[in-house]
N, C-alpha and C positions, 0 to 999 in steps of 0.2 A: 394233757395239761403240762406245760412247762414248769421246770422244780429246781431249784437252789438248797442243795447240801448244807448244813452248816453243822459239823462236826456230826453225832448221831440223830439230827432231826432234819428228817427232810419236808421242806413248805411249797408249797404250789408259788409262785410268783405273780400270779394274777386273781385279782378279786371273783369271787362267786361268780357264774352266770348262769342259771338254772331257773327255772320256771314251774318245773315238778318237782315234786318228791320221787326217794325213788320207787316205791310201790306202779307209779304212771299219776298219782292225784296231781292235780293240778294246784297252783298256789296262786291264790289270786293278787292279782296289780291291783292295790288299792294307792287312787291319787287325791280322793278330797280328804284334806286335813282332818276335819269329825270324824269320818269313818277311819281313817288312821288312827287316831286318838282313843276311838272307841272299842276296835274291836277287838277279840281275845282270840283269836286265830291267827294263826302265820298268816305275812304277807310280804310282798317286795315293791318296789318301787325303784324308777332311777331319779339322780337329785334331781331337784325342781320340776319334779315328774318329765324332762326333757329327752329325749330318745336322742339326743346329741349326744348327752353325757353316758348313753353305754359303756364309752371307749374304756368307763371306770369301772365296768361291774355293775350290779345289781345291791339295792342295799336292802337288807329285810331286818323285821321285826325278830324279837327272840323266841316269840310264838311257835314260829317255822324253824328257830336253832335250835328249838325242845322237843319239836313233834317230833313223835316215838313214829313217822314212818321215815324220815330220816332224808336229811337234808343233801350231805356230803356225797359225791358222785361215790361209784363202788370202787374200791382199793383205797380210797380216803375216807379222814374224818375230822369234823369239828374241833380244833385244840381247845384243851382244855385252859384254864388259869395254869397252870403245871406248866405247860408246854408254852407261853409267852411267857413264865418267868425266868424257864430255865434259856430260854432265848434270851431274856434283856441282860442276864450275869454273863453269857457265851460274847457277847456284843461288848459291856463292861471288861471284859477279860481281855477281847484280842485291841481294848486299847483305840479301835477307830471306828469311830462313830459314824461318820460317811458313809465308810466302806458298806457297811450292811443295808444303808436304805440303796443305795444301787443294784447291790445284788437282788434285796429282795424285791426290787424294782417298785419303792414306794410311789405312790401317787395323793398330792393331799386334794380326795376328792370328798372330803367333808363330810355331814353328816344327817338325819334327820331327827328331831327332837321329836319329844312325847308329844306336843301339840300339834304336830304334823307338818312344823315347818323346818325349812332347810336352813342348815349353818354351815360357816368354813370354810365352803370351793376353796380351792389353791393355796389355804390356809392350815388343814388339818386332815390329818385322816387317822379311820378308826374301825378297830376288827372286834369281831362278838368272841366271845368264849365263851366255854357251854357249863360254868361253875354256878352256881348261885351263891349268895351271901348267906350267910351262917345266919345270922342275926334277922334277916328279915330275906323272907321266902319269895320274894315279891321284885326282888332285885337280882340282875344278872350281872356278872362282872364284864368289863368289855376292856381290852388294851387303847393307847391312844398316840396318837404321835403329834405333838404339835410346838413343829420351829419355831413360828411366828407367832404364836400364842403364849409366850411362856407368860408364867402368875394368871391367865385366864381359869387354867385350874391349881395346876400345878408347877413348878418349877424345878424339873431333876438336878437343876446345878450342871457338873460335867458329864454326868452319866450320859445314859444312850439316848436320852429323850423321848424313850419308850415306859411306859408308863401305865398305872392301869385304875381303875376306879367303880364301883355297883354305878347300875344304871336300871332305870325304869322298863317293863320290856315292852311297854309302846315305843322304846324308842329305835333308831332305825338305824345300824352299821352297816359296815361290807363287812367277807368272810374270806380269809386264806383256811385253807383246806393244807392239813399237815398227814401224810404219808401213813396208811395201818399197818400195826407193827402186827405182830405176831399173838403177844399174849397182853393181857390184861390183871393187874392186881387191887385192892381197896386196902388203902390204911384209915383206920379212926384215929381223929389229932386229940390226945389226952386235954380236956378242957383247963390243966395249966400253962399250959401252953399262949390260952386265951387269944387263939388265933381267929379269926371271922370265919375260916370254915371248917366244921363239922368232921370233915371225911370228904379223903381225897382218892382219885382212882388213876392209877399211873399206866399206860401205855409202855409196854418196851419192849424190845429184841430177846429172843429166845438166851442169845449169847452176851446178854447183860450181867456182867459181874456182879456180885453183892456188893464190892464197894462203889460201883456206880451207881447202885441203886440208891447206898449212904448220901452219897454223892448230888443227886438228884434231890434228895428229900431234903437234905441240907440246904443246898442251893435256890430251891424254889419255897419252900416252909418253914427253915428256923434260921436264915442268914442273920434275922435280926431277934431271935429268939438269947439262942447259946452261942458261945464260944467254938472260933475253928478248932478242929480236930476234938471235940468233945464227946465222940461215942465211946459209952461205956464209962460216962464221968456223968454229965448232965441230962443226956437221954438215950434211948434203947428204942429196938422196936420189940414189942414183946408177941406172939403168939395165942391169941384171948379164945378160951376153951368155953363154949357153953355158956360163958358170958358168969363162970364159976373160977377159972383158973387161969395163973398167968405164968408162961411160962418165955423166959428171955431168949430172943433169937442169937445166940454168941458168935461175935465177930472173932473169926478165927483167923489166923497166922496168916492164911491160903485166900481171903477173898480179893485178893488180885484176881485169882487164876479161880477160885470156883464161881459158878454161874449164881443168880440171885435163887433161881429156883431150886438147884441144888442145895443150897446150904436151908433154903425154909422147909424143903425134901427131909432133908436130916433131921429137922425138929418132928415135920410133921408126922416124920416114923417111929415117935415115942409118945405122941402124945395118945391121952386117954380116949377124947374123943374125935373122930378126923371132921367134925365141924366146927371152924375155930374161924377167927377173926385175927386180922394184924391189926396191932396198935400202936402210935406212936408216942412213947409215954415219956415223962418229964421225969428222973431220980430225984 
């Protein structure tokens, strides 16, 4: 699969095209609108059910984004809400808003609604992520990109025009497939925060600094929470023991240079009990 760098996350450049799982199941092509609409199992389709429109990928249901036999070819996986956010501030950052639908070689090949019909060709395009909505279990978040739509949903103003909103999971996107790191962490969002979701689980590089990790969590969960450079004023991530003790993970002098897992290393080698949860708590 062809891939575009962009600063620490690497993205596939081409929409989904798979047909199995990876186990070998098969995923069924559903084309009549009712049975789209109705069914609760994975499924794909191309727009307007048209075998022309390949050249854009496969679009599926969130059914097949959730099935625990797993969608993402092997060395990749599904990004998360996490992984488009910290993409749309990486995009806000370097200032050119162009520049990255070329690279990431957008296509606006539209979309399929929960009633099983198609919108958008040439107008819109739109990738699943694998978060669900805090608030209602029944909704999956999906990013969205759309020039010539703008006020149809939303309107980013000058930002990247990437964007993102829950969606029904009859309904039917394409999928870039973002690069597997190495390890895997879960933070729970302290409910002052009153974020829409629950607990968040980060992907990242063995040689992830701790303040990249700040860095990340800031950027993609409390941009619009707190205050820049607020750790250790506004919020912390704490260490949550047995779900009895909390214990503050301290941002020390050195996390330039030590790795994320080192310095929660250093906590976890005091604490009482080594079954513990990270938290991402409000002071």
């Amino acid at each position: 699969m062809q891939e575009i760098k962009i600063r620490n996350q690497i993205w596939t450049t081409e929409n989904l095209y798979v047909s199995h799982y990876r186990n070998g199941d098969s995923i069924p092509n559903i084309q009549d609108p009712e049975e789209w609409k109705n069914t609760k199992n994975g499924a794909w389709c191309y727009y307007d059910n048209n075998i022309e429109n390949s050249i854009y990928g496969k679009i599926y249901n969130s059914y097949a984004v959730l099935d625990p036999r797993g969608l993402a070819p092997e060395g990749y996986r599904i990004p998360e809400h996490y992984d488009w956010l910290l993409l749309e501030r990486l995009i806000e950052q370097t200032k050119d808003t162009h520049n990255w639908q070329e690279q990431f070689k957008v296509q606006h090949a539209g979309y399929r609604g929960d009633n099983g019909n198609f919108f958008f060709l040439n107008g819109a395009s739109g990738w699943w992520s694998k978060s669900l909505l805090k608030e209602k279990q029944d909704q999956i978040i999906a990013h969205f990109y759309t020039p010539d739509f703008k006020g149809h949903y939303y309107d980013p103003g000058d930002k990247s025009d990437l964007y993102w909103k829950p969606y029904n999971f009859n309904e039917g996107f394409y999928i870039r497939c973002i690069k597997e790191e190495y390890k895997t962490t879960a933070f729970i969002i302290d409910d002052a925060f009153n974020h829409p979701l629950k607990s968040v689980t980060f992907k990242y590089a063995p040689n992830t600094t701790f303040q990249e990790m700040l860095n990340n969590i800031y950027n993609t969960y409390l941009i619009d929470k707190v205050s820049k450079y607020s750790y250790g004023k506004e919020w912390c991530i704490d260490l949550f023991e047995d779900y009895m003790r909390l214990k503050e993970v301290q941002k020390s002098s050195d996390t330039d240079n030590l790795t994320f897992d080192q310095v929660i290393n250093q906590v976890y080698s005091t604490t009482y009990n080594q079954n513990y949860k990270l938290i991402i708590r409000k002071l």
